[in-house]
N, C-alpha and C positions, 0 to 999 in steps of 0.2 A: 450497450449495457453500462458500459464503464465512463464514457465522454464523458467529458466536462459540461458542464451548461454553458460556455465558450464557443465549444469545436460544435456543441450542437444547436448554435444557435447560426452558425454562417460566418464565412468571413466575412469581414467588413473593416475599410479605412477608416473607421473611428474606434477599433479596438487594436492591441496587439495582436500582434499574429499566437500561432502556438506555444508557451512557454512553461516554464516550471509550475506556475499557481495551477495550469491545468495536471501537470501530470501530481501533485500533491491529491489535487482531485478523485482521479481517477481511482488513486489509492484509495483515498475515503469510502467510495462508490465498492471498491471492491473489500474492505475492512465490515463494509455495511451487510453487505453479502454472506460473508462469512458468520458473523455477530447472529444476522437475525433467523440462517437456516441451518448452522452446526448438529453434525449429528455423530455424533463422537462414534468412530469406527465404521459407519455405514455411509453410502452416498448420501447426498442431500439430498432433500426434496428439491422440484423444479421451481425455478424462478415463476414462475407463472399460478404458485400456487401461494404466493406473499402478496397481500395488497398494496404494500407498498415499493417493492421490488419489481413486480410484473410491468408497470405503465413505464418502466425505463428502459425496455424492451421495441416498445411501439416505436412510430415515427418519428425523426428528429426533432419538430416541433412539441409534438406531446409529451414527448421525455423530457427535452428545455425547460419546459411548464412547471413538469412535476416535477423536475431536481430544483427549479428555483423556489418552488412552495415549500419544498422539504427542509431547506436552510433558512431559507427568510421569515418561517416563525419563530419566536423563542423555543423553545426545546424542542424536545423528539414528538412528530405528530401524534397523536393520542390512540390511532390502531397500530401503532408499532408492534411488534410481537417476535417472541427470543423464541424459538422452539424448543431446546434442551439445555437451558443457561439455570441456574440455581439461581437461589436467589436473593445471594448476596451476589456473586459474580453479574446477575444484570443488577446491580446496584452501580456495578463498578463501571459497566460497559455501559450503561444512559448516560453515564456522567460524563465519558469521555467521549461519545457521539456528540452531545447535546453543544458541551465545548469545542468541536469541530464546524458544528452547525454555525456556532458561534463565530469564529474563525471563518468560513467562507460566507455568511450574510454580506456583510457589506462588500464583499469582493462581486458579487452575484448582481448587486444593485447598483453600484456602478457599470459593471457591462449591461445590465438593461436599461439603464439613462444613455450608454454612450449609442445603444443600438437603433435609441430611440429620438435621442436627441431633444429628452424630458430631463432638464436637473431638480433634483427634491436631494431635502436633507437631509435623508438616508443615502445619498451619494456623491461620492466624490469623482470630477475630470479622470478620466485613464490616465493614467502617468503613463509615458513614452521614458524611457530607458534609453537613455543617450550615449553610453559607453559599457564598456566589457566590464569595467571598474562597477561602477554604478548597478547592474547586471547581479554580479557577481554578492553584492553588499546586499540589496533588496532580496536575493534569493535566498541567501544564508537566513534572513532576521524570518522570512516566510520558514522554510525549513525548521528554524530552532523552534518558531509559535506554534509551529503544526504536531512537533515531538513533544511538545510540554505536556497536555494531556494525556498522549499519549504512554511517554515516561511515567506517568502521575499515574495513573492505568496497573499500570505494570509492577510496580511499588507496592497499589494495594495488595492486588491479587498474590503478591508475595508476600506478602505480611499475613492474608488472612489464612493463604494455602504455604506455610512455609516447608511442608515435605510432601506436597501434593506429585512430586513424580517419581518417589525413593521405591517404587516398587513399578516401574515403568520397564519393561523388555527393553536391552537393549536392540536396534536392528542387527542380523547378520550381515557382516561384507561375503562378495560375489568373491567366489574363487575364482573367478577371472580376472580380479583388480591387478592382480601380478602381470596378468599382459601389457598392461596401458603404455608401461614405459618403454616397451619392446614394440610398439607400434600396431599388437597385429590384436587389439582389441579398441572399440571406440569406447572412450569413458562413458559417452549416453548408454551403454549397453551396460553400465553396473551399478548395481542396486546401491544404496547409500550408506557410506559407511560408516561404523562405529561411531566415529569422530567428525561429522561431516560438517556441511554447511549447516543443516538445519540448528545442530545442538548448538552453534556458537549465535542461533537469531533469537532475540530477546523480543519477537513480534510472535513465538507462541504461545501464545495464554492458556494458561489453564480453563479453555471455555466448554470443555464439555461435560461438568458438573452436572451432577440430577438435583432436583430441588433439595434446600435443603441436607446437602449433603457432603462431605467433605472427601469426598475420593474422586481419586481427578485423574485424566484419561490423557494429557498431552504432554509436550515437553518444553522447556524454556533455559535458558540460563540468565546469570547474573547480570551479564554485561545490557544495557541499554542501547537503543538504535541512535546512533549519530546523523547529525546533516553531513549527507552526500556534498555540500557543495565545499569546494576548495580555495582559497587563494591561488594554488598553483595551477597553471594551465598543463592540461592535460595531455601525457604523451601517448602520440598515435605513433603503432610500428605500420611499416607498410616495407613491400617490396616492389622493383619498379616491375615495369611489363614484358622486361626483357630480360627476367634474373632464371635462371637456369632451375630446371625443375627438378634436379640432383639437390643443388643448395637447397631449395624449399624444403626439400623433407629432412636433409640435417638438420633444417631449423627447428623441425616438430617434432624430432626427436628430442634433442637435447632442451625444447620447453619440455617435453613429457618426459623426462628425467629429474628435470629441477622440480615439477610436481612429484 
């Protein structure tokens, strides 16, 4: 459902292997999901029940097909369909698909010249990534292109709903959250809290607008989504294979204390 037209098109020694531009993708794929079957407060309808959603579903070849038609025209195919978006909100949300579209086209047309070993001037040689360095610099300038619209998105919808959540429930915290630190409760086991992760993601849109209408059913804050990627490399904890299983759980305490 979520592959890239990449991973679903086959390995092959004329493309890279798996990398970032896929997993940017997969977001798209699943940003797409959300946009075009939003049902504010109720499950969504089934994937199989969107024209354009359901064939990404099929067999790895016919999903490839269709995610590379769905980018490789200018805009958003023309049965697209928002099912509870208003409508300004799909003003806002064409605009930022359409520029994503935009953003992986030629990416799309290059792995299908590399796949095929057809060059047309809609595409450019795979670039091979030669160092961590080099790595690191192409994924960031991918990342920031990918958040532009996306930030740009996010801006309107604040502008047009500037107290679209002022009357939003907060959630209740689990009266078990008090265990956590005491070991003898798992955090997956507590409901989300006042202050959690979700209110600090600037990726919840106010998208479950009814036509026309200015009361808004989600929640978001100020701050903006950043590029995950870093100059610095990344530290891994580990413990060796021979570290005593006493120590291991001082260790999860005292991280579940510092949370």
């Amino acid at each position: 459902m979520y592959q890239s037209y990449k991973v679903l098109s086959g390995p092959s020694p004329n493309v890279r292997p798996h990398d970032f531009m896929d997993d940017l993708e997969s977001f798209f794929y699943v940003l797409c999901h959300v946009t075009f079957l939003y049902n504010p407060g109720r499950p969504m309808k089934s994937v199989s029940s969107h024209e354009i959603l359901r064939p990404w579903m099929f067999s790895p070849e016919v999903a490839a097909g269709m995610k590379f038609m769905f980018a490789a025209v200018p805009g958003l195919p023309s049965n697209v369909t928002f099912e509870n978006l208003g409508t300004k909100t799909v003003d806002v949300v064409y605009n930022m698909l359409t520029s994503l579209c935009a953003f992986f086209s030629p990416h799309h047309y290059t792995i299908a010249a590399a796949l095929t070993n057809v060059r047309s001037s809609s595409a450019k040689p795979m670039h091979r990534l030669g160092s961590r360095k080099e790595y690191m610099t192409v994924a960031k300038d991918a990342y920031d292109s990918f958040l532009l619209p996306v930030n740009g998105a996010i801006e309107e919808l604040q502008q047009l709903y500037p107290d679209w959540n002022s009357e939003l429930p907060l959630p209740s915290r689990d009266s078990r959250a008090s265990e956590v630190d005491s070991g003898r409760s798992s955090p997956a086991s507590l409901s989300a809290p006042d202050d959690g992760p979700r209110a600090g993601s600037s990726l919840s849109l106010p998208l479950s607008l009814p036509p026309d209408s200015s009361t808004h059913t989600s929640r978001s804050s100020s701050k903006r989504p950043r590029s995950p990627v870093s100059d610095e490399p990344a530290s891994i904890e580990h413990e060796s294979a021979g570290s005593d299983t006493r120590s291991g759980r001082a260790t999860m305490r005292t991280k579940g204390s510092a949370r």
